[in-house]
C-alpha positions, 0 to 999 in steps of 0.5 A: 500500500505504501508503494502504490503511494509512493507511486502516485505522490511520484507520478503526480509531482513528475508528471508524464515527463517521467512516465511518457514522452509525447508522441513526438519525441518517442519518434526522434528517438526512433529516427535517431536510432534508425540513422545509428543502426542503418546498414545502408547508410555505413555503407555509403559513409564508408564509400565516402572516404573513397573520394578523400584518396581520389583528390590524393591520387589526382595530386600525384599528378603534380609531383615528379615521378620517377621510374627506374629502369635495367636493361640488357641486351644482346646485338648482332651483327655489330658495326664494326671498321678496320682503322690505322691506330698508331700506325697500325690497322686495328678493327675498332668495334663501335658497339658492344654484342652485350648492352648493360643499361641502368637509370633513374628517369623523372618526369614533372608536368610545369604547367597543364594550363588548368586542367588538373585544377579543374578535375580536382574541382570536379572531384571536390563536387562529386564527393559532395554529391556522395554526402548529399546522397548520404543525406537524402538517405537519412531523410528517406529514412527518417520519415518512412520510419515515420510514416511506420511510426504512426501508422502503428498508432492508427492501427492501434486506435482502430484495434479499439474502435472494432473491440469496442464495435465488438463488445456492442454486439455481445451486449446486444447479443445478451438482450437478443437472447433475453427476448427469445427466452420471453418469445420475443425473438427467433432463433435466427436473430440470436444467430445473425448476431453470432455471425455479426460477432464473427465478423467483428472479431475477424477485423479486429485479427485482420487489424492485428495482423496489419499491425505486426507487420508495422511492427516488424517493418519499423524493429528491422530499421531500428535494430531493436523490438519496436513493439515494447518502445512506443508509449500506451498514450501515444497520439497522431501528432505531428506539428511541424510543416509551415501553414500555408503553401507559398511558405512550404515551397520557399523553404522547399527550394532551399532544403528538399534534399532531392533538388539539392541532388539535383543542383549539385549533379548540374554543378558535377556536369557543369565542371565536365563541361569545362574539362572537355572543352579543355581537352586540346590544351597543350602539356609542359612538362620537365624530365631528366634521367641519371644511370650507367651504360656501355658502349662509349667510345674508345673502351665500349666494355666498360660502364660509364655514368650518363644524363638527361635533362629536357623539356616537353611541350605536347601539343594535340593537333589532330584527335578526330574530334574527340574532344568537341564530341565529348564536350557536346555530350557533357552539354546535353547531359548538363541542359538535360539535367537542369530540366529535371531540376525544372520537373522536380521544382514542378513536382513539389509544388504539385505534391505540396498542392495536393497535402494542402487540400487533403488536409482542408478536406480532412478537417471539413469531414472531421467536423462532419464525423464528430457531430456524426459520433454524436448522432450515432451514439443517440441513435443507438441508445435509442435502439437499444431502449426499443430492443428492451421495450419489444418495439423494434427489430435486431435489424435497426440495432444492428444498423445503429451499431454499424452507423457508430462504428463507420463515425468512430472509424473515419473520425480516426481516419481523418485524423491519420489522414491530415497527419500524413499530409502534414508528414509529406509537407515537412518531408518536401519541404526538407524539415529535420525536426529529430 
């Protein structure tokens, strides 16, 4: 006894901060949770890293590279000239039959006229694009748990409104079967309510069943059993999204991930464009060698030290129009992917459009289906007092219960509906509310 005084002084002095959170944060800690465990989203913040060591290997290009080369081979026939060496005729041999040959080559581009600058941009851009695709992925993710989230809150709801429409029929089952025993009633009507109490019970597994595959669905994204974690008083709640249309789609332009997908993909083919059309430029480059070889006059048997130093200027003269080709290609796919930011702006208005109106049109059957509560509760009171009274038929009570349950269920599924469309408003809008 003074435990469950305890408990109350406790719950009373914290209020629902210690034994409840609100829907919303519940759902923060899921996204979170979600985000944390994804496999799909450490695979691609491991690929991330990949774009770190492409601008590394792209820097190579501008330091020397050196190589190293050995060398032998065997000549022959070899040249050979008989000459008067001091008087006398000798066979001078002017190249050796075995050729030993070792070096250390450089090689140094001084100036390419830009074009590694500009790779390394488009590289900068696209590992950019990777991080945005990673984003998008924790925003895709974010609201389907959402959507996950509260269509188990809906399903729940709904589970009571059927076991409630079921425990109507067994009351009026009990005052069928008290008429019968007074003659009042046939036999058949106390089994049309044992068909209707079938029925009834049936929905209410067919609901349990739509609701474990929700919680199934949403424990496969957390990591974790979903079914212990989502609150007794949990509601269809949501309060984020802006009030009206023109607001949503201003911020929808700045943060919906999928256009900035689409910004960045334009400014990854903007970049190419400019490096095909930088394809004819000329390279200067530096190179420089430092070994030993034989075959130097007068002793050719003998290994002697040897250099190079030079400077390259390579300059495309003729490549078929490969670059100019290439250049148009990247010119098509960048005009083509600016049309797709166009269609994708489009859309969002049209999809903003339509959440807008499923909500007013949500709220004005609300009202309707709140009032309708009301009736149908009344009618059916009256029904019943009828059935009691022997003054009316299992036919208008069965027709009674079956107008309360229709009220209760789509007040609810107004309520879930407006909440989705509040859902898909903050998503295109581009809202991180976790």
């Amino acid at each position: 006894m003074k435990i469950n005084k305890i408990f109350i002084i406790v719950y009373l002095f914290f209020g629902s901060e210690v034994f409840a959170q609100s829907s919303e944060q519940v759902l923060s800690k899921f996204i979170n949770q979600a985000i944390d465990y994804s496999p799909r989203l450490k695979e691609q913040q491991q690929l991330l890293g990949v774009g770190d060591y492409r601008i590394k290997v792209q820097e190579t290009g501008l330091k020397p590279q050196l190589n190293g080369d050995v060398s032998y081979s065997r000549v022959d026939p070899i040249a050979k000239a008989t000459l008067p060496v001091n008087g006398e005729s000798r066979i001078i041999q002017f190249q050796p039959h075995n050729n030993y040959n070792a070096s250390v080559g450089a090689t140094y581009v001084i100036y390419d006229w830009g074009r590694f600058k500009e790779s390394v941009k488009k590289t900068v851009l696209e590992i950019q694009q990777h991080s945005g695709g990673i984003e998008t992925l924790k925003h895709t993710l974010a609201y389907q748990v959402s959507q996950l989230y509260y269509s188990i809150i809906y399903l729940r709801k709904a589970i009571v409104v059927q076991q409630d429409q079921v425990k109507l029929v067994q009351e009026n089952g009990k005052i069928i079967t008290d008429r019968i025993k007074s003659g009042d009633a046939l036999e058949y009507d106390a089994v049309q309510v044992q068909v209707r109490y079938k029925n009834a019970e049936m929905r209410v597994i067919d609901l349990q069943g739509q609701l474990e595959r929700q919680y199934i669905f949403l424990s496969s994204l957390i990591g974790s059993d979903a079914r212990k974690l989502i609150t007794a008083n949990a509601e269809l709640q949501f309060t984020y999204g802006k009030n009206d249309m023109q607001s949503a789609y201003n911020e929808a332009i700045v943060n919906n991930v999928d256009l900035k997908g689409l910004l960045i993909k334009e400014s990854v083919l903007a970049q190419e464009v400019k490096i095909s059309s930088m394809s004819s430029l000329p390279t200067l480059a530096a190179n420089a060698s430092l070994g030993v070889r034989n075959g130097y006059l007068p002793d050719i048997a003998i290994l002697r030290p040897n250099s190079l130093v030079g400077v390259k200027l390579s300059i495309p003269i003729y490549t078929g129009k490969r670059g100019e080709y290439n250049t148009q290609i990247a010119k098509i796919n960048l005009d083509a992917a600016k049309q797709g930011t166009e269609s994708q702006k489009i859309q969002i208005s049209r999809d903003l459009e339509n959440a807008y109106n499923d909500i007013k049109v949500a709220n004005q059957k609300k009202e309707l289906a709140t009032s309708n509560i009301f009736q149908a509760e009344y009618s059916l009171k009256l029904a019943k007092n009828r059935l009691v009274n022997g003054v009316s038929t299992p036919l208008e009570i069965q027709s009674a219960e079956t107008g309360l349950e229709e009220a209760k269920f789509n007040l609810l599924q107004y309520d879930y509906q407006a909440l989705l469309a509040k859902l898909e408003i903050s998503r295109l809008s581009g809202v991180k509310f976790w």
